[in-house]
N, C-alpha and C positions, 0 to 999 in steps of 0.2 A: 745447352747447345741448341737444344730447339728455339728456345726465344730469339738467341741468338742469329738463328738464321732466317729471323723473322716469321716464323711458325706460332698459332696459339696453341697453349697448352693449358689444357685444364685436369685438374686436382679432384676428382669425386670422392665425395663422401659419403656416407649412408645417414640418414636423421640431415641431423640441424649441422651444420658444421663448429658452431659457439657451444656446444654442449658434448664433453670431450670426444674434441675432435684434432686433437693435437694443432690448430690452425696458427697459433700464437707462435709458436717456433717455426713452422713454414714458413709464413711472414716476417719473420724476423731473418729469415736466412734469403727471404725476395729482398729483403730490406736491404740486408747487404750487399746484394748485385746488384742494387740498384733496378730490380724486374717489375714491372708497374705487375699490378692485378687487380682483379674483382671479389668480392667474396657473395655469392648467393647464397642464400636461406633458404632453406629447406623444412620439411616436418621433424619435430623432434621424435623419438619414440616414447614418450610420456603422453605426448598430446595427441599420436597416432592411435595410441593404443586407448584412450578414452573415448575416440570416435569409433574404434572396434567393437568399443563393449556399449557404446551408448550411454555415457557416464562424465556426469558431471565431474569432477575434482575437488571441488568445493562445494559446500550445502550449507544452507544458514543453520547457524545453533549447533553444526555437527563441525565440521573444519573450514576454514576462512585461509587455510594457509598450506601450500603444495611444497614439497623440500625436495628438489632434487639431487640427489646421489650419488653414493656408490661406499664400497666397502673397500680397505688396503687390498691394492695390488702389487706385481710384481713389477709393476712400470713404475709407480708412487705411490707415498705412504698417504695416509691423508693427514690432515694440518691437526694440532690440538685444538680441542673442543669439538671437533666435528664427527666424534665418535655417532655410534648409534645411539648408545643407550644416553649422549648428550641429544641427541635430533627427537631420538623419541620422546622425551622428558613434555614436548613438545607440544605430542596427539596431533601430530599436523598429517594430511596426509604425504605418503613417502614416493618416491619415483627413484628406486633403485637399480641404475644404470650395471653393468659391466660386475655382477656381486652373485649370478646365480651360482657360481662353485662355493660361495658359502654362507650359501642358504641357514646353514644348524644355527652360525653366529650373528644371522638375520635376526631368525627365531627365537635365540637366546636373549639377546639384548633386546630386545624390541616387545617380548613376551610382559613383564614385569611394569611397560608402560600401558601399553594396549590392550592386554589380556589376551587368555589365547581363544578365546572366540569371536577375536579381530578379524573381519576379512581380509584373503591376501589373493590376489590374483597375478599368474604369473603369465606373462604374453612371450609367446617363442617366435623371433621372425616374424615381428607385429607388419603388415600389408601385405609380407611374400605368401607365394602362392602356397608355401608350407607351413602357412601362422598355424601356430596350436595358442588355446588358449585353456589354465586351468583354474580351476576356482574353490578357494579353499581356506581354512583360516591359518591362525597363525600356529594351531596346533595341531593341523593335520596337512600341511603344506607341504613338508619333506619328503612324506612318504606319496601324497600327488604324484607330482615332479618326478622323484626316483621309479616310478610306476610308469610316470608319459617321460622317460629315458632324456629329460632334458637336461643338458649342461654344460650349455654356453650358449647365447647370443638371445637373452631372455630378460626382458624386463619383468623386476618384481613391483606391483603398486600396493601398497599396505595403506589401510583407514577405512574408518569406519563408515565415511561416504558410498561403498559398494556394498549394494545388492540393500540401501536402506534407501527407503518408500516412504517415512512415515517423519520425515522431517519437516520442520513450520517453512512456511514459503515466505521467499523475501518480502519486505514489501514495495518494490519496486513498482507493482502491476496494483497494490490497493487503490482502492476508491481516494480515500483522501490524502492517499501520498501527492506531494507537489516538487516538480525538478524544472530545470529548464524549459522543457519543452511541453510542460502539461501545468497550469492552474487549475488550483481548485476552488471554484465558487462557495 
C-alpha cells in the first residue's frame, strides 16, 4: 500500500541481510508486485564480532577457512551433509549463527573434531550497548553461558585461531616474497 501510494519503504535488518536474513523470499514476493528495490549490506555478526575481540579468522598453519552456520531450527532443517559433526570434520573455524539454545549439541559434535580444549567464544548482542562477550572452550562453554544467563541472540565462534599467539606469519610481508606490487632484486 505504501509503495503504492508512492511512499519509500524500507525493510531493516540487523547484520548482513545475505546471511539469514530471510531476503530471498522478500524479494521474491517484491518480484511479484512488481515493487522495484534496493538491498544494502550491512556488518555480518561473524565479522562484527572479530572486530570485537580483535581477531583474525583465519591464521596461517592454524585455519584458512571460516564456515558459516547454524544448527536445525524450527523455521528449517538444515540440508544433508551440513550437519556439524560433517563441518567439523573440517577444523575450519566455525561462525555459528541463530544455535545458542543448543549449545550441548554444539559441544557434542564438534568436541570429537576439535577437542575439548578448543577455544569457543560466545558473543551476545555483538555492537549493542549490552554485548557480553565469553570466553571458553569447548568443554567448559555450557556451564559459561548458563552462568552469564545467555540464550538467544549470540554468536558461537569455535577454532583454534582464538586467543593463539604463536602461529608462523604469512609470508606476504617477507623479504623475498615477490607480488604484484613488490620485486625483489
Amino acid at each position: 500500500d505504501a509503495h503504492n501510494a508512492g511512499l519509500d519503504v524500507a525493510r531493516v535488518h540487523s547484520g548482513d541481510p545475505s546471511v539469514y536474513g530471510a531476503i530471498a523470499e522478500q524479494m521474491r514476493r517484491l518480484d511479484m508486485l512488481e515493487i522495484p528495490y534496493d538491498v544494502t549490506p550491512g556488518v555480518p555478526a561473524f565479522a562484527a564480532a572479530a572486530a570485537v575481540l580483535g581477531q583474525e579468522l583465519t591464521l596461517p598453519e592454524i585455519a584458512q577457512t571460516v564456515i558459516i552456520t547454524r544448527t536445525d531450527g524450527k523455521a528449517s532443517p538444515m540440508p544433508e551433509g551440513e550437519d556439524l559433526a560433517s563441518l567439523g570434520a573440517h577444523r575450519a573455524t566455525l561462525a555459528l549463527h541463530l544455535s545458542i539454545r543448543n549449545l550441548s549439541k554444539v559441544v557434542r559434535e564438534l568436541t570429537p573434531h576439535y577437542g575439548s580444549d578448543c577455544p569457543v567464544v560466545v558473543v551476545y548482542r555483538v555492537t549493542w550497548p549490552d554485548e557480553k562477550v565469553i570466553f571458553g572452550t569447548l568443554a567448559d562453554i555450557r556451564e559459561k553461558v548458563r552462568a552469564g544467563k545467555i540464550t538467544r541472540t549470540a554468536l558461537i565462534l569455535v577454532g583454534h585461531v582464538f586467543g593463539n599467539r604463536n602461529f608462523t606469519d604469512s609470508r606476504l610481508y617477507a623479504k623475498d616474497h615477490q607480488h604484484i606490487l613488490r620485486h625483489v632484486k
